[in-house]
N, C-alpha and C positions, 0 to 999 in steps of 0.2 A: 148301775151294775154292782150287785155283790162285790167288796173288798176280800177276795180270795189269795189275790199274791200279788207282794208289791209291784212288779211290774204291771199286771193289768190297773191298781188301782190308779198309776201315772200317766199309763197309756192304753186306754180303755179301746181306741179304736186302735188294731190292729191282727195280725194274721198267725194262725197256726199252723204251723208246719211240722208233719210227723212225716215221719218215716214209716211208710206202711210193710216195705218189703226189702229183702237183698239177697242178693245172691255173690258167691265167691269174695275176695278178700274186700272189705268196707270201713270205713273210719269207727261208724256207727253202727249199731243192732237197729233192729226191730223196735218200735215204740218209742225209739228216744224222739225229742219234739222240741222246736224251737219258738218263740215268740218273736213276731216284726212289726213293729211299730215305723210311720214315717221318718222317724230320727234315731232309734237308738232296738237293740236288741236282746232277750233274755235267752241264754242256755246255748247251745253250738249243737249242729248234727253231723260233726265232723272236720269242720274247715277247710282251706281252699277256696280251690276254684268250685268245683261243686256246690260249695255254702254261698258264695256269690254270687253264681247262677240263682239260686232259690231265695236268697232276699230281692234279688232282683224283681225274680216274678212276682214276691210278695207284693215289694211296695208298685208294682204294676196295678196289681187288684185292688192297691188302697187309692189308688189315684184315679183309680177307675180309663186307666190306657192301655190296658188288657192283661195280661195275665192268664194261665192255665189251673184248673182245679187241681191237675196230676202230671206229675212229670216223671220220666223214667230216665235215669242217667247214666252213662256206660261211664266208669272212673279211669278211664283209659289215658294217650297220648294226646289226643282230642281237645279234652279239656287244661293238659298240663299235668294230670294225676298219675299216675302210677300203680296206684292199688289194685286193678284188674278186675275189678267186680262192678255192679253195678246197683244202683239204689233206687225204689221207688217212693217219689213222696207226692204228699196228699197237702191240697192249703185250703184255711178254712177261714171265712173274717172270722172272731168272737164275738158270739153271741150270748146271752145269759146260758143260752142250753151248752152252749160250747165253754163258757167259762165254768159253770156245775161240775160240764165233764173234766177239767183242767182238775178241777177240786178234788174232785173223786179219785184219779189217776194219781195225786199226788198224796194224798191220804191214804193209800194203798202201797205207794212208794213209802213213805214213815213206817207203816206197819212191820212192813218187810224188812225194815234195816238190822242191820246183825246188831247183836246187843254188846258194847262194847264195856265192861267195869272197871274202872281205876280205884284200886283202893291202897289210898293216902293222896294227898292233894298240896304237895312239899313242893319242892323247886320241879323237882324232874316230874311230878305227875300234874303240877301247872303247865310247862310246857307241853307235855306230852297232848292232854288236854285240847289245848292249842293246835296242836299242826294236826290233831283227829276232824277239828271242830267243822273245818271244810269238804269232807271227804264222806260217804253215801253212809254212813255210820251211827246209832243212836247210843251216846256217849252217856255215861253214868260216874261221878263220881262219889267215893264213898269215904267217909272221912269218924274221925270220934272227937274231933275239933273244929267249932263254931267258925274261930277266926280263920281258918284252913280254907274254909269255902266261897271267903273273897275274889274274886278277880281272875273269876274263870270265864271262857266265853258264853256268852249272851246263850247260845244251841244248847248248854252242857247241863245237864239234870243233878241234881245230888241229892244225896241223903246223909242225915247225920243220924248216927247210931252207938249205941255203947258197944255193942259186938258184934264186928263187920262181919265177922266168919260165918255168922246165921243167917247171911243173905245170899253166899255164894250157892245154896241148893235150889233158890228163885231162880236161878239165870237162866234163862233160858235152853234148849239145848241147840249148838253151835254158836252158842257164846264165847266171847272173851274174858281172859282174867289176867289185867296186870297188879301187883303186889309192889307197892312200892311206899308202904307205910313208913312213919320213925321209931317201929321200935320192932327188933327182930323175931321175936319173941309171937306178935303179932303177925310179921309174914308169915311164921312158918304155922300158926295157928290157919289162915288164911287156905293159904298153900296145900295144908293138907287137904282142907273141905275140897278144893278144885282137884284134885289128883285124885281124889276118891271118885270121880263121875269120868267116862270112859266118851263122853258124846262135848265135849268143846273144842271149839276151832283153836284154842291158843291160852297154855296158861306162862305165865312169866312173872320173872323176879329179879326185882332191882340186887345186883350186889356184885359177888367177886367169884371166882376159882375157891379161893375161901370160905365164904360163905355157903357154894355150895356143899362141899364136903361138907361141913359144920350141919346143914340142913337133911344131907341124908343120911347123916348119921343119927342124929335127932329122929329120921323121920325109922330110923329101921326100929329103934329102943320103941316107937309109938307103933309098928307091928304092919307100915306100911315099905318096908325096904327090900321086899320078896316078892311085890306085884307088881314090878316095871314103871313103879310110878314116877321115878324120878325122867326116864326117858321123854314120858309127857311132859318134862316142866324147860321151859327154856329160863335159863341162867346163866349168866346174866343176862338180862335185852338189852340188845339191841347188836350183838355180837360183838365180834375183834376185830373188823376188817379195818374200818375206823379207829383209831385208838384217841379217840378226844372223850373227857369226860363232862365236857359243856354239857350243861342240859339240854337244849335246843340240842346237840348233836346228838343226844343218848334218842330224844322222843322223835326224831326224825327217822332213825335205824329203826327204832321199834315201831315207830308207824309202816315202815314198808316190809318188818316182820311179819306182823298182824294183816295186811294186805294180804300175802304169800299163804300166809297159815287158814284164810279164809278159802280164799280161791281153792287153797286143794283140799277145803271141806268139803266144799260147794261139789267139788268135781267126785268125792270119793261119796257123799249123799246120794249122785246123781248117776252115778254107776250099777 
């Protein structure tokens, strides 16, 4: 079998599980999909009881002691769940034609991921980095120092460039832009390219209450402080509710900034 994803290459026999359908409140959507293997499993459609019903019947069909192709499950008291809706899934052995389709489903999932830009790759945009690296995301960092791009995760793409600020008009539209270079001069360079485009889920900038006056004051002499642009720019990230300036605490906040700031792209696109 084609080596498509590390789980199948470990455990080549074993079962798909999607979700074909729901209705009213569910753990999971439509399409999400799980893998069962006799001993061990990749990805979740949910958890609970309803997930243990469905590995069950997997490894039924891997054992060949019965098992159902389709199940339809009310998430009711019944099971111990509470969610009130009910889920239909679909189980498949893999096969090369089913592992293809795996392939293709997920090369489709990567396409689709929101484009996320870090530029600068310092303490707080290493961690940040980091707590992005797990999350349905294709992470970019952008840097103008070699050593900078050490010891970031394995998922995380970069680019080195003399002048980051001519890449922020590639970005995608409903992209991300965090700013978090070492030299200020630099962000606000940055900063502005992003503030000039009206279609991104989330621009932000490492700094203080300081800094930003200091920025749109900068940014009004530069003939951009009459177009509401500062309202698009979040500064500082990761807000104040938290008041810790760890890094891990800064790029955790900002990570569930950038979560929030997508979703109500997603919902204001899709309106």
């Amino acid at each position: 079998m084609t080596d498509i994803h590390p789980f199948l290459a470990a455990h080549p026999d074993c079962i798909l599980v999607d979700i074909t359908g729901t209705q009213g409140s569910t753990p999971r959507e439509a399409g999400t999909f799980m893998l069962v293997s006799a001993e061990a499993l990749s990805g979740t459609i949910g958890g609970g009881q309803f997930e243990f019903m469905a590995i069950a019947n997997a490894r039924d069909m891997l054992a060949g002691t019965g098992g159902m192709a389709e199940m339809d499950i009310p998430l009711g008291p019944d099971i111990g769940q509470c969610c009130g809706g009910r889920t239909q899934l679909r189980f498949r052995r893999v096969t090369q034609a089913v592992a293809e389709e795996i392939q293709a489903r997920l090369a489709g999932e990567i396409e689709s991921l929101p484009e996320v830009y870090l530029f600068g790759a310092g303490h707080v945009g290493r961690a940040l980095a980091t707590a992005l690296a797990p999350l349905p995301l294709s992470v970019t960092v952008v840097e103008t120092r070699q050593e900078e791009l050490a010891n970031l995760p394995a998922e995380t793409k970069t680019r080195l460039v003399p002048m980051p600020e001519a890449l922020v008009k590639d970005i995608p539209a409903g992209g991300v832009v965090v700013i978090l270079t070492h030299d200020h001069a630099l962000d606000f360079l940055i900063a502005r390219e992003a503030l000039e485009r009206t279609d991104l889920a989330y621009a932000g900038m490492i700094g203080s209450a300081t800094k930003r006056a200091t920025f749109a004051s900068w940014l009004s002499r530069e003939g951009g402080g009459e177009r509401g642009w500062m309202e698009r720019l979040t500064l500082p990230i990761g807000g104040t509710a938290v008041r810790d300036k760890r890094p891990e605490v800064i790029a955790a906040m900002t990570a569930a900034e950038i979560l929030t700031a997508l979703g109500a792209y997603r919902m204001r696109s899709s309106s």
